[in-house]
C-alpha positions as semicolon CSV with decimal commas, in nm:
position;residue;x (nm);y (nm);z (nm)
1;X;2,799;-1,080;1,456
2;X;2,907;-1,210;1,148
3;X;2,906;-0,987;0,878
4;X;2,816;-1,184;0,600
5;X;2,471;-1,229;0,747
6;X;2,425;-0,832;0,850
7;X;2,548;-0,718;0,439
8;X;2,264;-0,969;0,369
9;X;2,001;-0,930;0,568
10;X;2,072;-0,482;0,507
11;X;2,040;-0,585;0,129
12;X;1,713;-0,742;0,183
13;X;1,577;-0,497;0,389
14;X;1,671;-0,229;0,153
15;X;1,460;-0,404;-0,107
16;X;1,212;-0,442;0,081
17;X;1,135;-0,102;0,215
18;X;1,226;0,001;-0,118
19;X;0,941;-0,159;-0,264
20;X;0,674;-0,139;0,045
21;X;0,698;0,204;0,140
22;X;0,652;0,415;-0,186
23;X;0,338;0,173;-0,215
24;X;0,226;0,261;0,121
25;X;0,288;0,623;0,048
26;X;0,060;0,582;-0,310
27;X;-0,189;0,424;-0,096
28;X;-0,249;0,727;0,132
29;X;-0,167;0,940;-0,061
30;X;-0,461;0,823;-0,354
31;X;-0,706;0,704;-0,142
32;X;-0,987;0,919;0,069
33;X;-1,186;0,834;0,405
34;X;-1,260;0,484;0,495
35;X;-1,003;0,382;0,234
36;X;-0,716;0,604;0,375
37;X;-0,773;0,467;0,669
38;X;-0,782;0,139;0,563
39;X;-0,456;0,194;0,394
40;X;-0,298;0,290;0,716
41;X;-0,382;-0,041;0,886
42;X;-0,050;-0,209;0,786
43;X;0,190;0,078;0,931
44;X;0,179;0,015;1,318
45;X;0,255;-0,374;1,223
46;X;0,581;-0,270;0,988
47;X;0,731;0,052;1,126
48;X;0,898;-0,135;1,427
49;X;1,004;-0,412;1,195
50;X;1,152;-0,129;0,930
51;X;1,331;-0,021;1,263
52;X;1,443;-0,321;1,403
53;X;1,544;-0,493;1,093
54;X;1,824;-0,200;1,032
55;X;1,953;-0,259;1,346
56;X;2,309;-0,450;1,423
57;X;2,232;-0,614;1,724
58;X;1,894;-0,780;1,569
59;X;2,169;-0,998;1,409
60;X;2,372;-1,028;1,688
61;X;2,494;-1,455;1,758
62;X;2,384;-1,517;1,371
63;X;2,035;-1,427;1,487
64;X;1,780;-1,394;1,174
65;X;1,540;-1,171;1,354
66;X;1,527;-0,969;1,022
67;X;1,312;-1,232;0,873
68;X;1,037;-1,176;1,094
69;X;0,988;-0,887;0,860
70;X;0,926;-1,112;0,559
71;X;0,630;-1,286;0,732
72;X;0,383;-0,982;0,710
73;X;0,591;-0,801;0,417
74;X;0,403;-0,979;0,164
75;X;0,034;-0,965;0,264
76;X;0,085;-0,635;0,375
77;X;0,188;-0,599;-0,020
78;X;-0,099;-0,812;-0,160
79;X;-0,357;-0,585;0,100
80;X;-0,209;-0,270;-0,025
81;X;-0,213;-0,337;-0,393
82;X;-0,559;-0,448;-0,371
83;X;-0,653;-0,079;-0,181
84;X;-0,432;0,058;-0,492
85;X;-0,636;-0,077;-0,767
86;X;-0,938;-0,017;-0,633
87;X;-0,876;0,357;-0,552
88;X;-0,741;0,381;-0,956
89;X;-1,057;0,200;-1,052
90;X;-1,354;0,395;-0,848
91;X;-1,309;0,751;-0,998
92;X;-1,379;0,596;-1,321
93;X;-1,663;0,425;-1,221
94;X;-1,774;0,769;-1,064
95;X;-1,725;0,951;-1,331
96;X;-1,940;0,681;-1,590
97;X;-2,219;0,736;-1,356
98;X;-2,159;1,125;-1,387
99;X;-2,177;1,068;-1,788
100;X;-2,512;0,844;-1,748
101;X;-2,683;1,063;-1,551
102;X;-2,634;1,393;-1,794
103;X;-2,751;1,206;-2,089
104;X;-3,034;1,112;-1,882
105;X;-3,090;1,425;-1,822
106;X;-3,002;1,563;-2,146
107;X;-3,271;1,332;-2,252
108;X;-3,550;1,413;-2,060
109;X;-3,459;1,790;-2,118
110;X;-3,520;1,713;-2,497
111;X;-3,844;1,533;-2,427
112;X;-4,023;1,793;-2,227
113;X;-3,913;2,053;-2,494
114;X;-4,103;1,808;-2,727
């Protein structure tokens, strides 16, 4: 194995899970039901290429089986950012429909005392 090409490839990977797995942990950790589960779609794809892509002998001959992790890597990012934002962004929407429907009820407690 040359070692130019395993110090590389373990730098990339190290990016890489440094960036997709705290965002996979936000994602199920903020989301609830069919979300969470959404969320967790992604892992049984990219837990055997985490593990295989810190492994010597995927390198082995000047092999570049490590890059098969960069083919789902990114949508896997795009998919999870989009569950992200959407978890961040329904609460509030939940909780303007809270606020709407105690002034309407605020409201039609001041009409019938009328």
């Amino acid at each position: 194995m040359e070692s130019w090409i395993w110090s590389r490839m373990l730098r990339a990977m190290g990016f890489l899970c440094a960036t997709y797995l705290p965002l996979q942990g936000f994602a199920l950790w903020k989301t609830r039901g069919l979300r969470r589960v959404m969320a967790a779609l992604p892992l049984p794809f990219m837990i055997p290429i985490i593990v295989a892509g810190f492994q010597p002998s995927a390198y082995r001959d000047g092999s570049l089986y490590g890059m098969y992790f960069y083919c789902p890597y990114l949508p896997a990012m795009i998919y999870l950012i989009g569950l992200c934002l959407g978890s961040l962004l329904e609460p509030k929407a939940k909780d303007d429909v809270a606020a709407r429907d105690e002034k309407l009820k605020g409201l039609a407690e001041r009409d019938g005392q009328d």
